[in-house]
C-alpha positions as CSV (number, residue, x, y, z in Angstrom):
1,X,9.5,61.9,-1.5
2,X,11.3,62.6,-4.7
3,X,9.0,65.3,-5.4
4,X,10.8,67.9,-3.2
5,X,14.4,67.1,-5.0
6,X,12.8,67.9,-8.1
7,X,11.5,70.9,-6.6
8,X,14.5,72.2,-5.1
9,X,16.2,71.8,-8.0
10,X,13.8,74.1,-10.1
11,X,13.8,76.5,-7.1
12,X,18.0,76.2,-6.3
13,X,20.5,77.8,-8.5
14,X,23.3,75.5,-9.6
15,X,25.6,74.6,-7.0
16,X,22.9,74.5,-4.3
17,X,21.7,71.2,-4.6
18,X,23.6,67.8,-4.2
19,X,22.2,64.1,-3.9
20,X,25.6,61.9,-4.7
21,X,26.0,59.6,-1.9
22,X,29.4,61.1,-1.0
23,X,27.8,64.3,-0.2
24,X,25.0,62.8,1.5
25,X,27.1,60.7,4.0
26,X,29.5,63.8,4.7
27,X,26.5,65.7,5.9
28,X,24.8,63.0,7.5
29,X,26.4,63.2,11.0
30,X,27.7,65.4,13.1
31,X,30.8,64.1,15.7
32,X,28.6,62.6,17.8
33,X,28.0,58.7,18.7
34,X,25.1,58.0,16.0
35,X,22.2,56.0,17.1
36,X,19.7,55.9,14.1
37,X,22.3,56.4,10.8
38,X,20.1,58.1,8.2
39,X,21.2,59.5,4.3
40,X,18.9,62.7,3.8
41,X,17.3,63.0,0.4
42,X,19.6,65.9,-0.6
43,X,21.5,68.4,1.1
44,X,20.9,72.1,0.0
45,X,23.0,75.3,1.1
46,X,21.4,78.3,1.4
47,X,24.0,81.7,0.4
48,X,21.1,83.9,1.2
49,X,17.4,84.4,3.8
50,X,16.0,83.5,0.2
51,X,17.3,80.7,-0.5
52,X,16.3,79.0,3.7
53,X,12.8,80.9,2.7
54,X,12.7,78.8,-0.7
55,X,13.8,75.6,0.9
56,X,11.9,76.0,4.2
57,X,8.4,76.6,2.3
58,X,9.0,73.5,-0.2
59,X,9.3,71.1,2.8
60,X,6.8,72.5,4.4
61,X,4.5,71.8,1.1
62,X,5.5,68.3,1.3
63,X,6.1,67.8,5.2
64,X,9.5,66.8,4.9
65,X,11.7,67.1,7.7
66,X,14.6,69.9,7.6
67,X,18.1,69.5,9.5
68,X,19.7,72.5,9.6
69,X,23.7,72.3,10.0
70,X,26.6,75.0,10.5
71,X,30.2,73.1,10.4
72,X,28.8,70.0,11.8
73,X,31.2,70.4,15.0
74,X,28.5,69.4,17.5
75,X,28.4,66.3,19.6
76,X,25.2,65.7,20.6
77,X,23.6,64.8,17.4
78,X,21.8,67.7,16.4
79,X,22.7,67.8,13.4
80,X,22.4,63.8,12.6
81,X,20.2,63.3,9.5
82,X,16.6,62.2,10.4
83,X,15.1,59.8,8.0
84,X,13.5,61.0,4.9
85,X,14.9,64.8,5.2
86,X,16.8,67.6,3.6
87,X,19.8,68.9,5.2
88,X,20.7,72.3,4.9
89,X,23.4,74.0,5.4
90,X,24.2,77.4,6.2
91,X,27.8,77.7,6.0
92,X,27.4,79.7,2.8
93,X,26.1,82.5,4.4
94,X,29.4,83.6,6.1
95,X,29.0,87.2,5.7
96,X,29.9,89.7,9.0
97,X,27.0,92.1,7.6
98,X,28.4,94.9,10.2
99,X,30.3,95.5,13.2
100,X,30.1,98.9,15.2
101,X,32.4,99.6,17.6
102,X,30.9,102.7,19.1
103,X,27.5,100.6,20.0
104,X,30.0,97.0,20.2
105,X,27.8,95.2,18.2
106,X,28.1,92.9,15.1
107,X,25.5,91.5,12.7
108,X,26.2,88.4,11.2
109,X,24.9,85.6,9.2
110,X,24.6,82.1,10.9
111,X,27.7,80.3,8.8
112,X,30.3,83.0,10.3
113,X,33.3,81.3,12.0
114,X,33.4,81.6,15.8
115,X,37.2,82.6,14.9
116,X,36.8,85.2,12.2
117,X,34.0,87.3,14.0
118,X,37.1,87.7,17.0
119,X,39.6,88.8,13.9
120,X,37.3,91.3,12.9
121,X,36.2,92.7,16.3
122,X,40.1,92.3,17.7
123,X,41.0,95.1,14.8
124,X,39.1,97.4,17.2
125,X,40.1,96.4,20.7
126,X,36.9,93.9,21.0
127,X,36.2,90.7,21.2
128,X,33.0,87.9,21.1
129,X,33.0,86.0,24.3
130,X,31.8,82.8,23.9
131,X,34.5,80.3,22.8
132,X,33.8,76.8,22.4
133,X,36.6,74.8,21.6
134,X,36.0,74.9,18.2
135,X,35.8,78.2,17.7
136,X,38.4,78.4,15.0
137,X,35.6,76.0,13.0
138,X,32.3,76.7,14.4
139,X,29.8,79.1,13.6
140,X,27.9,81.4,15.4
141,X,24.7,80.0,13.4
142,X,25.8,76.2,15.2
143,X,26.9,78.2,18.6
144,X,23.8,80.0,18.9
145,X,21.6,76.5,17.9
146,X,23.3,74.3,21.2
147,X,24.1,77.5,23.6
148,X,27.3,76.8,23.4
149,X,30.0,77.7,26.0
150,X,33.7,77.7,26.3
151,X,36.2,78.4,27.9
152,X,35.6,82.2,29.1
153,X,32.1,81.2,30.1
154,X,33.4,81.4,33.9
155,X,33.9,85.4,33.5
156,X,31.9,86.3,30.1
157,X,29.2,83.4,29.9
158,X,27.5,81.1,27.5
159,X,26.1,82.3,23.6
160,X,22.7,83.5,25.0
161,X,24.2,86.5,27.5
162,X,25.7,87.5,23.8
163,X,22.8,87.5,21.7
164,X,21.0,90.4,21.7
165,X,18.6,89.8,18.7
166,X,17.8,87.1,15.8
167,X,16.2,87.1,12.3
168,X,14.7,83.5,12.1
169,X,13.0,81.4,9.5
170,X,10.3,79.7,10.9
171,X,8.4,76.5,9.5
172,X,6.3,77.7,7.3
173,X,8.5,79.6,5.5
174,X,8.2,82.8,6.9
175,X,10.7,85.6,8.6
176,X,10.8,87.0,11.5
177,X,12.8,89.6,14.1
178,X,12.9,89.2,17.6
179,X,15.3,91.2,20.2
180,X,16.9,94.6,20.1
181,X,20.0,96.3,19.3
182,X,20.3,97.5,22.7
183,X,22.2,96.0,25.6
184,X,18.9,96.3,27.8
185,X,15.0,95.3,26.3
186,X,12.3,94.1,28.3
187,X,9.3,94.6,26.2
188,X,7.5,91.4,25.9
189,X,8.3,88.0,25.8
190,X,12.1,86.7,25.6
191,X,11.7,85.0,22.3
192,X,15.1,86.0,21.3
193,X,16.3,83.6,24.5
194,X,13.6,80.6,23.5
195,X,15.6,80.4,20.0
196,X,19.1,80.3,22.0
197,X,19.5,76.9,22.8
198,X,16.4,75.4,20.8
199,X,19.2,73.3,18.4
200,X,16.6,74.2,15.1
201,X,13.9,72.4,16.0
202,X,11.6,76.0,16.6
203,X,13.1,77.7,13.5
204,X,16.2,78.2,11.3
205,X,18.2,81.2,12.5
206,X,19.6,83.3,9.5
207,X,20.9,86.9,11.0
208,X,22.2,87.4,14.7
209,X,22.8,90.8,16.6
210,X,25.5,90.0,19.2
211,X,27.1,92.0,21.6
212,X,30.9,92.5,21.9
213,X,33.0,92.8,25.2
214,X,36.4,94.8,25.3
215,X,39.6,92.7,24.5
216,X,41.4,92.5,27.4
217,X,44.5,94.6,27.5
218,X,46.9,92.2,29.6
219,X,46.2,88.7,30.3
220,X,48.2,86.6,33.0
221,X,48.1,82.7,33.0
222,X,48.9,80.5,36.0
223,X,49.4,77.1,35.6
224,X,49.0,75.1,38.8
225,X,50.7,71.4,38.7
226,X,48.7,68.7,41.5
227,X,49.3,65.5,42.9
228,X,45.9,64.6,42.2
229,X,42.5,65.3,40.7
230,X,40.5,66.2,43.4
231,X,43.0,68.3,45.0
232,X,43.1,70.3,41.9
233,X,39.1,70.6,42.1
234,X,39.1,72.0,45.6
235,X,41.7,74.6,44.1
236,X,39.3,76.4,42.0
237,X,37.0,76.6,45.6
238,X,39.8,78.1,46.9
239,X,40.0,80.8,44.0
240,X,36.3,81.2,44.6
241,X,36.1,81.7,48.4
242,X,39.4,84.9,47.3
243,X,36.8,86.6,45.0
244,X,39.0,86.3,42.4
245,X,36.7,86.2,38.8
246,X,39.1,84.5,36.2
247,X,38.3,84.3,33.0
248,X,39.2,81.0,32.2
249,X,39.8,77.6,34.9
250,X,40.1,74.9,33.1
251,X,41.1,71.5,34.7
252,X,42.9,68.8,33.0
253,X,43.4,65.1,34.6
254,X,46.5,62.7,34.7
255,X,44.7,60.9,31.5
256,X,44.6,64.4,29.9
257,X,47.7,65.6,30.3
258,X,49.3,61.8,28.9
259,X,47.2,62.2,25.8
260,X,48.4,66.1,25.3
261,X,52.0,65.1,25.6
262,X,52.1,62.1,23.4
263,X,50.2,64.3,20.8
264,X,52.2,67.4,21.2
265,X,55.4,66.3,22.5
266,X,55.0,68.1,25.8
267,X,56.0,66.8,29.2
268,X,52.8,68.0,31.4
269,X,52.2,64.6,32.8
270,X,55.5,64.9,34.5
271,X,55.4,68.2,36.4
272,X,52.0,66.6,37.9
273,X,49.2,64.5,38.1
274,X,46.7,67.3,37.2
275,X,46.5,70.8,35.9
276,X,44.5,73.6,37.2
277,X,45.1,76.2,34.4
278,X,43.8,79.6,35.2
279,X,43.8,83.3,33.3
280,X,42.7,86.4,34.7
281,X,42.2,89.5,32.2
282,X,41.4,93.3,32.0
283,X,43.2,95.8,33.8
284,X,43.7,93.6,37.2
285,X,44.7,90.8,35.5
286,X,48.3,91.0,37.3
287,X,47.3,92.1,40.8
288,X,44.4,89.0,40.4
289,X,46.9,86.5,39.3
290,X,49.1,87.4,42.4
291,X,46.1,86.7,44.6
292,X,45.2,83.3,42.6
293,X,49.1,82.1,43.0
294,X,49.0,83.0,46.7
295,X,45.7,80.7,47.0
296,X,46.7,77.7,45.2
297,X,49.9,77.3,46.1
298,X,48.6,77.5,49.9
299,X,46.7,74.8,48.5
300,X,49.1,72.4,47.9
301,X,49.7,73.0,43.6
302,X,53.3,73.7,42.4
303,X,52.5,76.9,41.0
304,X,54.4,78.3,37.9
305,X,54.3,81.9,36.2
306,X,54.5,80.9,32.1
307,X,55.9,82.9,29.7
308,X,53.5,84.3,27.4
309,X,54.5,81.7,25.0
310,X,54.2,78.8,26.8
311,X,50.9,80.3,28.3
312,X,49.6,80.9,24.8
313,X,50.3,77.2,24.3
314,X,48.4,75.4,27.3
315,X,45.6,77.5,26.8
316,X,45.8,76.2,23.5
317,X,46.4,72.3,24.4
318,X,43.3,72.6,26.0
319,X,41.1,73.5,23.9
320,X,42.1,70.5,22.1
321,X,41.9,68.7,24.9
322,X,38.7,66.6,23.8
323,X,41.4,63.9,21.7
324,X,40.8,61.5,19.0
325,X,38.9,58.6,18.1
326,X,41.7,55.7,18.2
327,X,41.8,52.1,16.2
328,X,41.6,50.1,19.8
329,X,39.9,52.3,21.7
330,X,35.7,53.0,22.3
331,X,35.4,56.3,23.7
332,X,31.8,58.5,24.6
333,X,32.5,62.3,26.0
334,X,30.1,63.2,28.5
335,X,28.9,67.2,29.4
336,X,27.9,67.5,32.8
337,X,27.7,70.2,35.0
338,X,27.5,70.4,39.1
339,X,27.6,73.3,41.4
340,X,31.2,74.1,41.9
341,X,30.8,73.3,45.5
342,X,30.0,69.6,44.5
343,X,33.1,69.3,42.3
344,X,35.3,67.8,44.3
345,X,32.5,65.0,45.4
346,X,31.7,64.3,41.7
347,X,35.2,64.1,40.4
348,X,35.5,61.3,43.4
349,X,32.9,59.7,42.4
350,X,34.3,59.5,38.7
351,X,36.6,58.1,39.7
352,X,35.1,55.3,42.0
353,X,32.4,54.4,38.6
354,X,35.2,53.7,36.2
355,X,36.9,51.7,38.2
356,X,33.4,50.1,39.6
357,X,32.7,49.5,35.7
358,X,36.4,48.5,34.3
359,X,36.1,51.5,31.7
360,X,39.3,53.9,31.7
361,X,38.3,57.2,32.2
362,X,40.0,61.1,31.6
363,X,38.2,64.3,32.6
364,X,38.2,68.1,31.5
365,X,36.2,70.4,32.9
366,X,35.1,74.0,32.9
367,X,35.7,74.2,36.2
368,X,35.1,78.0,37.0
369,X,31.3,76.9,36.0
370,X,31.2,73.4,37.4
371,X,30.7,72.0,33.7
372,X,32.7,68.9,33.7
373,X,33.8,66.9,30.1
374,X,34.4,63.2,31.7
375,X,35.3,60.9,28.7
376,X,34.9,56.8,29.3
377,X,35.8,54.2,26.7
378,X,36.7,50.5,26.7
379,X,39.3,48.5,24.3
380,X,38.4,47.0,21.2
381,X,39.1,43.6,20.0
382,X,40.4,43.9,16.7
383,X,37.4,46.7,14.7
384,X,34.7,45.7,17.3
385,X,33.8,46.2,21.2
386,X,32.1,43.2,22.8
387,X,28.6,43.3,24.1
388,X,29.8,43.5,27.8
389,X,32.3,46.2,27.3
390,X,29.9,48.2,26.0
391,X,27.1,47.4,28.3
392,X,30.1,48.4,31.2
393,X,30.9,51.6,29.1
394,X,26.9,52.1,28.9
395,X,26.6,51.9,32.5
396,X,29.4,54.1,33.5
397,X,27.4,56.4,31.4
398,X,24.6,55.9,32.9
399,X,26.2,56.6,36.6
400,X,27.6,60.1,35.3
401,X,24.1,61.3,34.7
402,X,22.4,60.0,37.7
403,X,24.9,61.2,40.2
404,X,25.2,64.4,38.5
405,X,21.6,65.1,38.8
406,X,21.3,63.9,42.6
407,X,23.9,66.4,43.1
408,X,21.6,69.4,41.7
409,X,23.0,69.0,38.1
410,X,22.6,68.9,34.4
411,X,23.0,66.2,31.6
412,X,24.3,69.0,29.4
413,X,26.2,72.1,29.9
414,X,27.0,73.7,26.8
415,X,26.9,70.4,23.9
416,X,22.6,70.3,24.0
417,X,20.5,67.7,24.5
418,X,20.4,66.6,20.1
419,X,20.1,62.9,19.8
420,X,21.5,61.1,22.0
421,X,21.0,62.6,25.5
422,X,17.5,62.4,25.0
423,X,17.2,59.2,26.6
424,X,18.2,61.1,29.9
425,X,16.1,64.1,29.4
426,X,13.3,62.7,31.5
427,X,15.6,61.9,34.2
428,X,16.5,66.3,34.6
429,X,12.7,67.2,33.5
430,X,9.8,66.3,35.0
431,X,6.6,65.2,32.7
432,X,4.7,68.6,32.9
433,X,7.7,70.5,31.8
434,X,8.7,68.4,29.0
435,X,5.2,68.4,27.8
436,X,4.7,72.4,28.1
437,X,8.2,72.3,25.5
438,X,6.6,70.1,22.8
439,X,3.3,72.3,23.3
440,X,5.7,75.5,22.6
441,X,7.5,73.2,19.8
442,X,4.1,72.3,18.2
443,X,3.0,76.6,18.3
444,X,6.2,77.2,16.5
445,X,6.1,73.8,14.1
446,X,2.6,72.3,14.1
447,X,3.7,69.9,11.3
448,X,6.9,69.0,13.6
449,X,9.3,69.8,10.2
450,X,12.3,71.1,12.1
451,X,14.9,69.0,13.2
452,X,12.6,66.3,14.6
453,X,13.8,63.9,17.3
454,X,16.0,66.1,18.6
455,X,16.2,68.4,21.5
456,X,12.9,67.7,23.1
């Protein structure tokens, strides 16, 4: 195995290569739960298509495994080291390579920040929908690898209805162009869609064409306060049965909005026992939020008009809404989704398997999508959870899949399937479809190279 360290560093210029142990455990993981812990040989950043051609053609020479990483902001494992392989990284390769604003378009490299591509569009009145919460950290290399989603996926949706075309290394070394430039393209087979999503395990994406939208010119933001949870879920029915389209509805629980004030200092725990936060955009945005208001407070919700600063602000508590690993705490985040229609019925049933399971429990959800973020964790006795606290928290786990599924949903809205919510993939996808993937996995990497356990 040492012979393809000593080759990359013939074939790397300085500064590319690194195989210190401090490295090496900083790009082992991602910020998922890890369930196989594995140093990779070396880690290698690529600043150019070159330099993931070099690398990508060396391993496949020896058959060693590549990881390819972005910011290492997922949490599904995708980007967890597998044993005996290279991780590299594309965060080098940061460059917006153009942006037009009469075709609303931008090519990009894979290690561009979520964040930045928005700066550069905003500076003519446009914008790149999809934005997961880490947006001011992730890249569109890591967004388009997991399909991610965000918050404005209700209205604008998830990476893929963004990408229009891709330049992609694939296992053997080679380069290739799939897609268009143009809004609308048919011809052939949606390759460009098959990469979306794939999480690097059918090739290494270096160059993406995305479409932009038009930045909205007035937003509105209506935050409705709830006695409880499941009232708050039958609100966003209610904004769906008025035809209103927000562009974000996002729905916080009591645990939530606790853990946001005690972070930020805010008192949103104490104006209710749930927030349904909703913005509506574009030229309607006003006349939409009036309808939305109207709805919801019909409902039941202490509705509230913010101030644009204060609006600016929950929208932003939100997104960091996901919280922090704590000293006596054991806490997994779960990415569900259900038909909206089932919301209400799942969020009950949250409930009902934390208590059922003695696990505390807090929930976020997408909710104009139906993708809900339940988190459940236990204590922990001094640095270590005991074998039936996690086999509780394992089981709550456990219950959130299954009943999602039995109510027509996913395991995984918008993190990916990576490493550890493979164990439930059979449970969404029958034999004969998970076999037809691994026969379009072996086409596209017959020596199985490319992010390996993962995904599939």
């Amino acid at each position: 195995m040492g012979n393809i360290v000593d080759e990359l560093k013939t074939i790397l210029e300085p500064g590319k290569l690194a195989v210190d142990e401090a490295t090496l455990a900083a790009y082992a993981v991602d910020q998922a739960p890890v369930l196989d812990y594995q140093l990779p040989l070396a880690v290698a950043w690529a600043e150019s298509v070159a330099d993931v051609q070099a690398v990508v053609s060396a391993c496949a020479s020896h058959n060693v495994p590549i990881v390819a990483r972005g910011a290492g902001t997922g949490v599904s494992g995708g980007a967890h080291a597998s044993q005996g392989c290279i991780v590299l990284s594309l965060e080098r390769m940061n460059r917006i390579l153009d942006l037009n604003p009469d075709d609303e378009t931008a090519v990009v490299e894979p290690g561009v920040i979520n964040a930045d591509l928005n700066d550069a569009a905003a500076v003519h009145g446009l914008m790149y929908a999809p934005d997961p919460a880490s947006f001011r950290t992730s890249t569109i290399g890591g967004n388009v690898a997991t399909n991610a989603g965000g918050l404005r996926c209700a209205k604008y949706g998830v990476t893929r209805d963004s990408v229009l075309a891709l330049d992609v290394v694939l296992a053997d070394g080679s380069l290739i162009h799939s897609g268009h430039q143009t809004f609308k393209g048919v011809a052939g087979y949606d390759l460009t869609g098959l990469f979306v999503g794939s999480e690097g395990t059918l090739g290494i994406v270096v160059g993406a064409t995305v479409r932009l939208k038009y930045l909205p010119r007035e937003v509105q933001t209506i935050a409705a306060f709830y006695p409880d949870f499941r009232s708050a879920a039958a609100g966003v029915l209610a904004v769906g049965k008025a035809r209103v389209q927000p562009a974000i509805m996002e729905l916080l629980d009591g645990g939530t909005l606790l853990q946001l004030d005690s972070i930020h200092g805010s008192d949103l725990r104490r104006r209710g026992a749930s927030l349904l936060l909703v913005q509506t955009d574009g030229f309607g945005a006003a006349a939409e939020a009036d309808v939305v208001r109207k709805v919801l407070a019909a409902g039941g919700a202490a509705v509230t008009t913010e101030a644009s600063a204060e609006a600016e602000l929950l929208v932003e508590l939100r997104r960091n809404s996901r919280g922090v690993e704590v000293d006596d705490e054991y806490r997994v985040g779960e990415d569900v989704a259900v038909p909206r229609s089932r919301l209400v019925d799942y969020v009950g049933e949250l409930e009902a398997m934390a208590v059922d399971n003695d696990v505390q429990l807090k929930v976020v959800a997408h909710a104009g999508d139906g993708n809900l973020h339940p988190t459940f964790w236990v204590d922990r006795l001094d640095t270590k959870v005991d074998a039936d606290a996690m086999q509780r928290l394992g089981a709550a786990l456990d219950k959130s899949i299954t009943v999602a599924l039995a109510m027509g949903g996913t395991i995984t809205g918008e993190h990916g399937v990576g490493q550890y919510k493979l164990r439930w993939l059979g449970l969404e996808q029958p034999a004969p479809v998970r076999e037809l993937q691994r026969r379009i996995k072996h086409l596209f990497d017959p020596a199985g190279i490319l992010n390996p356990g993962k995904a599939i």
